[in-house]
C-alpha positions in Angstrom: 139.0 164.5 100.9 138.0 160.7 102.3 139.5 160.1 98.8 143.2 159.9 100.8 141.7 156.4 102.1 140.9 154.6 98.9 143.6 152.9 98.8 146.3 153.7 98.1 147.8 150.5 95.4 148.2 149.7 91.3 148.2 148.3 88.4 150.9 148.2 86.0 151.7 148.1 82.2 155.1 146.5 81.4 156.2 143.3 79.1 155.2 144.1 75.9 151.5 144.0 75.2 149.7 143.8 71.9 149.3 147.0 70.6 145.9 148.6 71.1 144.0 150.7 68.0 142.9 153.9 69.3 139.5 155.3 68.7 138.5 159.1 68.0 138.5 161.0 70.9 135.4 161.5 72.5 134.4 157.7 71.7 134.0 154.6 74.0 136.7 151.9 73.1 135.3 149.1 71.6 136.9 145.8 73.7 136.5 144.1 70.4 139.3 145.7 69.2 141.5 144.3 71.7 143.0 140.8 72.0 144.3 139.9 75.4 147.4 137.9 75.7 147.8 137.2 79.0 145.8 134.6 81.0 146.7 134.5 84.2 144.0 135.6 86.9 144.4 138.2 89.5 144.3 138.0 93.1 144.7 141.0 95.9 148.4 141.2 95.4 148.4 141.6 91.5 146.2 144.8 91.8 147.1 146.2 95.3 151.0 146.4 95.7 153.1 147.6 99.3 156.5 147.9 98.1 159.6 146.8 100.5 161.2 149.4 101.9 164.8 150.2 101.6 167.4 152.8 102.8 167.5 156.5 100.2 170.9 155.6 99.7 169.6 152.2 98.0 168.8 153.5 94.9 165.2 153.3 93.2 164.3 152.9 89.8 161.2 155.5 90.3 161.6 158.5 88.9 162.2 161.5 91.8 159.8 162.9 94.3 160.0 166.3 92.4 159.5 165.1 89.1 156.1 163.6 90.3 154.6 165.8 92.2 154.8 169.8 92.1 156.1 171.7 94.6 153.3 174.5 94.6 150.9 172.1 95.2 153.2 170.0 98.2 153.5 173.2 100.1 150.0 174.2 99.6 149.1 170.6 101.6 151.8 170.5 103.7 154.7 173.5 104.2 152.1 176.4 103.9 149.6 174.6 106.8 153.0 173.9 108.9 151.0 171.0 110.8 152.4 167.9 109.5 155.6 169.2 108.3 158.0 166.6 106.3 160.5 167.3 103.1 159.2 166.8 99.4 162.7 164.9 98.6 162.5 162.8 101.1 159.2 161.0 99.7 159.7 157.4 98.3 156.8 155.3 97.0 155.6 152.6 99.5 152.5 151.4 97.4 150.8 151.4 94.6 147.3 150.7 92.9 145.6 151.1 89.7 141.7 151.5 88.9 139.9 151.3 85.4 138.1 154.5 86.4 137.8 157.4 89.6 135.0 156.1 91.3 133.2 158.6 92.5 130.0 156.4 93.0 129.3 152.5 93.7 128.6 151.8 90.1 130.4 150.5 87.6 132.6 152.6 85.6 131.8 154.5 82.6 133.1 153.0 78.8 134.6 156.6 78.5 136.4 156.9 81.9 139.8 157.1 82.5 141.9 154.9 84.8 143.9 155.8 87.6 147.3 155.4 89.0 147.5 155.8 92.8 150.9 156.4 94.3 151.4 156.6 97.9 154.7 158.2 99.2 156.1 158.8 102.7 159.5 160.5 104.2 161.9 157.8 104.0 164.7 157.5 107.0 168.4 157.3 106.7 167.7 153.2 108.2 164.8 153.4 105.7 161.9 153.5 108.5 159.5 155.8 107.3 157.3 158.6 109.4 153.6 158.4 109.9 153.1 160.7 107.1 151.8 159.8 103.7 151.0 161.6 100.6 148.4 160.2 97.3 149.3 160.9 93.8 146.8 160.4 91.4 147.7 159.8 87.9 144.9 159.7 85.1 145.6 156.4 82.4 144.2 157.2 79.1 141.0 155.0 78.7 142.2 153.9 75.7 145.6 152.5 77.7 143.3 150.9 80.3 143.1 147.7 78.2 146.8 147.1 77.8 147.5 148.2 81.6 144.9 145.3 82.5 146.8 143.1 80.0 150.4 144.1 81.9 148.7 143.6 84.9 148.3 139.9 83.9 151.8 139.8 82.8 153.1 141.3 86.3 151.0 138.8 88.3 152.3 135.9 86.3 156.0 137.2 87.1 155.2 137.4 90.9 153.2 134.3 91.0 151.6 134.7 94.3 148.5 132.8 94.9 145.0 134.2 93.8 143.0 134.0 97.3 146.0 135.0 99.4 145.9 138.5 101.5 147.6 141.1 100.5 150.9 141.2 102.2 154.5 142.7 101.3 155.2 142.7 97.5 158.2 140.3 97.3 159.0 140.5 94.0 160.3 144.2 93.4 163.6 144.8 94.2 164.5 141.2 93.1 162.7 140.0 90.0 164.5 142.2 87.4 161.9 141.9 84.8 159.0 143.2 87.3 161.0 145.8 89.0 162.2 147.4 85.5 158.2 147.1 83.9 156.9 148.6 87.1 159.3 151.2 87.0 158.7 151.8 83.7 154.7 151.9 83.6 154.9 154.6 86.8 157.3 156.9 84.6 155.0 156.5 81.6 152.2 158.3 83.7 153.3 160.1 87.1 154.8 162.7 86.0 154.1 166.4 87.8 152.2 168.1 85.0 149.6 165.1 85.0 148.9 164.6 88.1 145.1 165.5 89.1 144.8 165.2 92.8 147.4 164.8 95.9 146.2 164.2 99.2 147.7 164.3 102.8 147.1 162.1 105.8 149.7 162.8 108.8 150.5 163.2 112.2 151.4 166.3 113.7 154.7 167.4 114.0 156.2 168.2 117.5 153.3 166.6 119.3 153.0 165.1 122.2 149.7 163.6 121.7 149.3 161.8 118.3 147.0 163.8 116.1 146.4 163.1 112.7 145.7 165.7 109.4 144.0 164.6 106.4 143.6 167.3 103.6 144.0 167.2 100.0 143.8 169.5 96.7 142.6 168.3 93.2 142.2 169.6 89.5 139.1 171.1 88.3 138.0 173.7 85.5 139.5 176.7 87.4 142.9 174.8 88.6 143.7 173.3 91.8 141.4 173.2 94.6 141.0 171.9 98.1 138.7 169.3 98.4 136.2 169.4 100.4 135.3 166.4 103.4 132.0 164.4 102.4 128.5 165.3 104.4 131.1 167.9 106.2 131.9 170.8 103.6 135.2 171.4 105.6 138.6 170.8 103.9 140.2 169.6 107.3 139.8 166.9 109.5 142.0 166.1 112.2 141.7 162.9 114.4 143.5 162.8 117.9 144.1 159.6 119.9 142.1 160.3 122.5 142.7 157.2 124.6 143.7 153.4 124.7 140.6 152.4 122.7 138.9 155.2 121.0 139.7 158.7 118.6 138.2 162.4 119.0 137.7 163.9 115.6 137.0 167.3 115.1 135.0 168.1 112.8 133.0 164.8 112.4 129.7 163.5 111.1 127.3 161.0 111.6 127.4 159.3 108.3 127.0 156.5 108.4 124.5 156.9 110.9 125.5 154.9 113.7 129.6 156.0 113.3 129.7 158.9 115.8 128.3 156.2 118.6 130.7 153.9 117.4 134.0 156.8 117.5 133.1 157.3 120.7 133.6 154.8 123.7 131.4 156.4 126.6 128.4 156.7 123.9 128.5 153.2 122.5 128.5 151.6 125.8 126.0 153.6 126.7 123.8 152.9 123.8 120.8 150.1 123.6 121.8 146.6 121.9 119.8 148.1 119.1 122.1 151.2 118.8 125.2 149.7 119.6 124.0 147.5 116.8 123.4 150.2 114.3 127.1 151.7 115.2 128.5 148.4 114.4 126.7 147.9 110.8 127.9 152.4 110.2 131.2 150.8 110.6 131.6 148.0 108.0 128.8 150.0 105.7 132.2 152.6 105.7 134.5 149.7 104.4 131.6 148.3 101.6 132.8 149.9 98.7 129.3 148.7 96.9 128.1 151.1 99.5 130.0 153.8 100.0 132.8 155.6 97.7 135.6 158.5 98.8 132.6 161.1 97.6 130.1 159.7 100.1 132.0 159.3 103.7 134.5 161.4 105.7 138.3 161.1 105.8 138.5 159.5 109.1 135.9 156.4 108.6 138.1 154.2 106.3 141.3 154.6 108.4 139.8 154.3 111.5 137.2 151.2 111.5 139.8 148.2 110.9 141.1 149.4 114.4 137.7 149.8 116.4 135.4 147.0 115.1 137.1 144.5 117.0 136.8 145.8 120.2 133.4 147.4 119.5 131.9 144.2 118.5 133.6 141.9 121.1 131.7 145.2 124.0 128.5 144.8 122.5 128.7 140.6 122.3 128.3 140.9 118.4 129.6 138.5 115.7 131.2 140.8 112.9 130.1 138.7 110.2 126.5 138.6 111.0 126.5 142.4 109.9 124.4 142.8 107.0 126.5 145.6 105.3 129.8 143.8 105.7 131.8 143.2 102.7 132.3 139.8 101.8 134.2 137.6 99.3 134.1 133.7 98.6 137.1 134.3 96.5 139.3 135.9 98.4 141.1 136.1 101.9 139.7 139.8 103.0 142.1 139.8 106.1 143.6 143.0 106.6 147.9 143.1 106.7 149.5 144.4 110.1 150.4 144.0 113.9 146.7 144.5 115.9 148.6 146.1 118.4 150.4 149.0 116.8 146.8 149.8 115.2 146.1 152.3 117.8 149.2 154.3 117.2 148.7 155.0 114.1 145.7 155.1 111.3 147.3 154.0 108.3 145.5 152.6 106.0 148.0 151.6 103.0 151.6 151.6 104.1 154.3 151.9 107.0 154.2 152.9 110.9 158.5 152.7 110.7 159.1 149.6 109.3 155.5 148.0 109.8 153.2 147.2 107.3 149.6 148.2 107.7 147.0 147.7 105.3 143.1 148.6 106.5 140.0 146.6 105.9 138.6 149.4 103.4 142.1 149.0 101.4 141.3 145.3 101.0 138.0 145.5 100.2 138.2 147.9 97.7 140.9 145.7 95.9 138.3 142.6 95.4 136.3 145.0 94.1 137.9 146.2 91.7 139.2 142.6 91.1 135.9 141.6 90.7 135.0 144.4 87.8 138.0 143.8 85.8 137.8 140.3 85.4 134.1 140.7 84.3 134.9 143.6 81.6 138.3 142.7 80.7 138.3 139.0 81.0 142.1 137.0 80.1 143.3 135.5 77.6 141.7 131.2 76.9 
């Protein structure tokens, strides 16, 4: 379920790449076979894209909401619950990302693992603000295809041209650079299409209330069909986070994995705690944005959303510099600042997309993407 958090964000396949000779099924590929073309390096914002948003009635060159993801298993997340209840056609993808593998552990991925596309969709407005709502598609990419998306990938980050050690910020190239919009377009329609998707998650808040409450649930494909997924170090398949006051959330149910992360959730507890505990809650909550420590199978839902908005103010109460935490994630190459207004932070827990018409990326989001960076580049290097 804490799989809703990673990320949300893509990588793309577009202008022409050279064509790739496919091995017998069941075989690694052998990156001998393939010749890169292009050479241009990536940064946050070629791997990790947040779309602009635009009005329904502007048009969009993604295929529909229904065509990507099934109804039976939309209503099974959201209309069947009746919680966070939103309209299937009304979803529009926000952001995008793209992995060389489904991490379900800090290592590096497998030689026969297949990438995957992440989609992430909310309810678009008539003004084109959308609600604090988001569903994530996940698309498998053939390993076999992984090569040429990293290749496209090269190709789409030469077209946008932003800087390699810039933060990610608002992609500014869809919507007006033809050639990126229509190779974008075209590399989602190539692979998120309903009968391939293999897990859809929902994070939300509550309709009709009063008090913000949040829902994260999800459902993925396994031998027997679609299941729900069960929370990390919880064995529940919901977990719902209410804003319980100016600086703090209540989640119900919630663990203390890390160790140290209940103490930090809560205000009363980590004041009340020793240096050395207040300490120990502090490290739980970066250890939850390290993805070389932790991956969506090994922490809760609620951690990744919910520490770029605490830390801050946890760590300026207990008089502690943030990056003298040992399990912090850290990056000489790039800028790791997380996108979005501080002070909207604590109405909403986005991670990857909008609160109306804000943008709001999380620590975890960023992280993650210099990570995965950081592998592709090693195993998929450019061309001289």
């Amino acid at each position: 379920m804490a799989r809703l958090t990673l990320l949300a964000v893509l990588v793309i396949g577009c202008s022409p790449p050279m064509p790739v000779p496919m091995p017998d099924a069941g075989e690694p590929f052998d990156a001998g076979q393939y010749t890169p073309v292009e050479s241009r390096p990536l940064g946050l914002n070629d791997a990790t894209y947040l779309l602009p948003l635009s009005a329904p009635d502007a048009g969009s060159p993604f295929p529909g909401p229904e065509a990507m993801i099934p109804r039976v298993l939309f209503d099974r997340v959201s209309t069947t619950p009746g919680d966070v209840i939103t309209d299937l056609s009304r979803l529009r993808i926000v952001a995008l990302r793209f992995d060389i593998c489904d991490r379900s552990t800090t290592a590096p991925c497998g030689e026969t693992a297949d990438g995957v596309i992440r989609l992430v969709l909310q309810p678009v407005f008539n003004d084109g603000s959308v609600e604090d709502v988001a569903l994530h598609a996940f698309y498998p990419v053939p390993r076999n295809e992984v090569y040429e998306a990293v290749d496209t990938l090269r190709a789409l980050a030469r077209l946008q041209n932003v800087p390699t050690g810039s933060a990610l910020r608002v992609n500014t190239a869809f919507g007006v650079d033809a050639e990126f919009t229509s190779t974008l377009a075209a590399f989602v329609r190539r692979y998120a299409s309903a009968p391939r998707i293999i897990r859809l998650t929902l994070f939300g808040q509550m309709t009709n209330r009063a008090a913000l409450i949040w829902v994260f649930r999800g459902i993925e494909k396994r031998a027997g069909g679609f299941a729900r997924i069960e929370i990390p170090d919880l064995m529940e398949i919901d977990q719902v986070s209410l804003l319980f006051s100016a600086t703090e959330f209540q989640t119900m149910p919630q663990a203390d994995e890390p160790k140290g992360f209940a103490r930090a959730m809560s205000l009363r507890s980590f004041m009340d705690g020793t240096a050395e505990q207040k300490k120990e809650a502090l490290e739980a909550l970066v250890a939850s944005d390290n993805p070389t420590l932790n991956t969506a199978d090994t922490i809760q839902c609620v951690t990744c959303h919910v520490t770029t908005t605490i830390l801050p103010e946890r760590a300026t109460l207990a008089g502690v510099d943030v990056t003298t935490l040992t399990n912090r994630y850290t990056s000489t190459q790039f800028d790791l600042t997380p996108l979005g207004d501080v002070a909207l932070r604590f109405r909403t827990l986005r991670a990857l997309g909008y609160l109306r018409n804000t943008p709001l990326v999380a620590q975890r989001t960023v992280n993650e993407t210099a990570n995965v960076i950081g592998e592709l580049e090693a195993r998929y290097p450019p061309a001289p």
